[in-house]
N, C-alpha and C positions, 0 to 999 in steps of 0.2 A: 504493500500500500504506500509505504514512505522511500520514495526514493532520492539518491545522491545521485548528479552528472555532471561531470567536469568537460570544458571543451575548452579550446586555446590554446592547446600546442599543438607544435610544429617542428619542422628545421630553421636555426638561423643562424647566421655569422656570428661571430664572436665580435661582440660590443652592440651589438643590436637588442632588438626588444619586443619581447612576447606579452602579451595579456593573457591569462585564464581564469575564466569563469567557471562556478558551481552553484548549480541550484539546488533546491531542498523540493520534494512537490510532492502534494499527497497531504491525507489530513492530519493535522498535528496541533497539538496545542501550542508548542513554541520551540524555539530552536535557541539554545545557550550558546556555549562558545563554538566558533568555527575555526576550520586552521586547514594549511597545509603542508604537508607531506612530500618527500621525496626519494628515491630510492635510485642511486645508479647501480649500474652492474658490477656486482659482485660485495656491491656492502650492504649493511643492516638501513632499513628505513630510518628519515631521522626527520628531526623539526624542522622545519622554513618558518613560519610564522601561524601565529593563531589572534583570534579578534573576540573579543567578547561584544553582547549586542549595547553594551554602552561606548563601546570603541575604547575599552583595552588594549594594548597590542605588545605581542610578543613577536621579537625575531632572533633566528640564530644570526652569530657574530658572523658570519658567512656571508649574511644576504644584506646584512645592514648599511642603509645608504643607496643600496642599487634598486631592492624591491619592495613595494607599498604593499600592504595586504587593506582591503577595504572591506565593506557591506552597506549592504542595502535591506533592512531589514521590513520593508513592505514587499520586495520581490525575492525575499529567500534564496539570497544569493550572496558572494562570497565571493571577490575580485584579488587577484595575484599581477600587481605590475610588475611585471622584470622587465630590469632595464639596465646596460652595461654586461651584457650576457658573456660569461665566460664559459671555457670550453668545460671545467670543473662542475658547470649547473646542469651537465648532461643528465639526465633520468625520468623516472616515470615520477609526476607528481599528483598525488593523489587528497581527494577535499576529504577533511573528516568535521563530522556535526555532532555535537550533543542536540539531538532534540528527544524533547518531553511531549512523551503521551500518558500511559496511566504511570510510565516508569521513565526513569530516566535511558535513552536509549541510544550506545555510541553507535554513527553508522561511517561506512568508509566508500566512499567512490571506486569506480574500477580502476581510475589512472587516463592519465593523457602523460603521453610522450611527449620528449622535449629534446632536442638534440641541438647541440649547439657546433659548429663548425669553425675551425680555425683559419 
C-alpha cells in the first residue's frame, strides 16, 4: 500500500550535477524523518544525509558543501542536490522514510544508480 521511488540518476562527468527525487505514496498518517543512502560497489551502505519534517539536516562529512538534501512535505517527497560530482559518489542511492501508520514503519527504496565519470 505504502510505497518509496526514487528517480534522478544517471551518468555524469565529474564536477557536474544530478538531482534525485523520492516520493512516499499510499495512505499514511505521516512520514518523520527522511534521508539518503548510498552504497558503491563493494562496500557497506552508509549515510549521505537525512531531513526531518521540520528541516533538521544531517550530512556525512563527505557530501558536505556539495549536496543539499530538501523536502517538501505536502508532496511527500524528498530532494538530493549533488553538485561538484566526484568520481568517489559513484553508487546506488537509495530514499529511506520513517513513516507512521498504526506503527512506526522504516521503508527503503529500491535504488537509482548514479555513476559519475572522470
Amino acid at each position: 500500500q505504502v510505497q518509496v521511488e526514487e528517480s534522478g540518476g544517471g551518468l555524469v562527468q565529474a564536477g557536474g550535477s544530478l538531482n534525485l527525487s523520492c516520493t512516499v505514496s499510499g495512505t499514511i498518517r505521516s512520514i518523520n524523518v527522511m534521508g539518503w543512502y548510498r552504497q558503491a560497489p563493494g562496500k557497506q551502505r552508509e549515510l549521505v544525509a537525512t531531513i526531518t519534517p521540520g528541516g533538521r539536516i544531517n550530512y556525512d562529512d563527505s557530501v558536505k558543501g556539495r549536496f543539499t538534501i530538501s523536502r517538501n512535505n505536502v508532496r511527500e517527497t524528498v530532494y538530493l542536490q549533488m553538485n561538484s560530482l566526484k568520481s568517489e559518489d559513484t553508487g546506488v542511492y537509495y530514499c529511506n522514510a520513517l513513516v507512521l501508520l498504526f506503527r512506526p514503519l522504516e521503508l527503503w527504496g529500491q535504488g537509482t544508480l548514479v555513476t559519475v565519470s572522470s
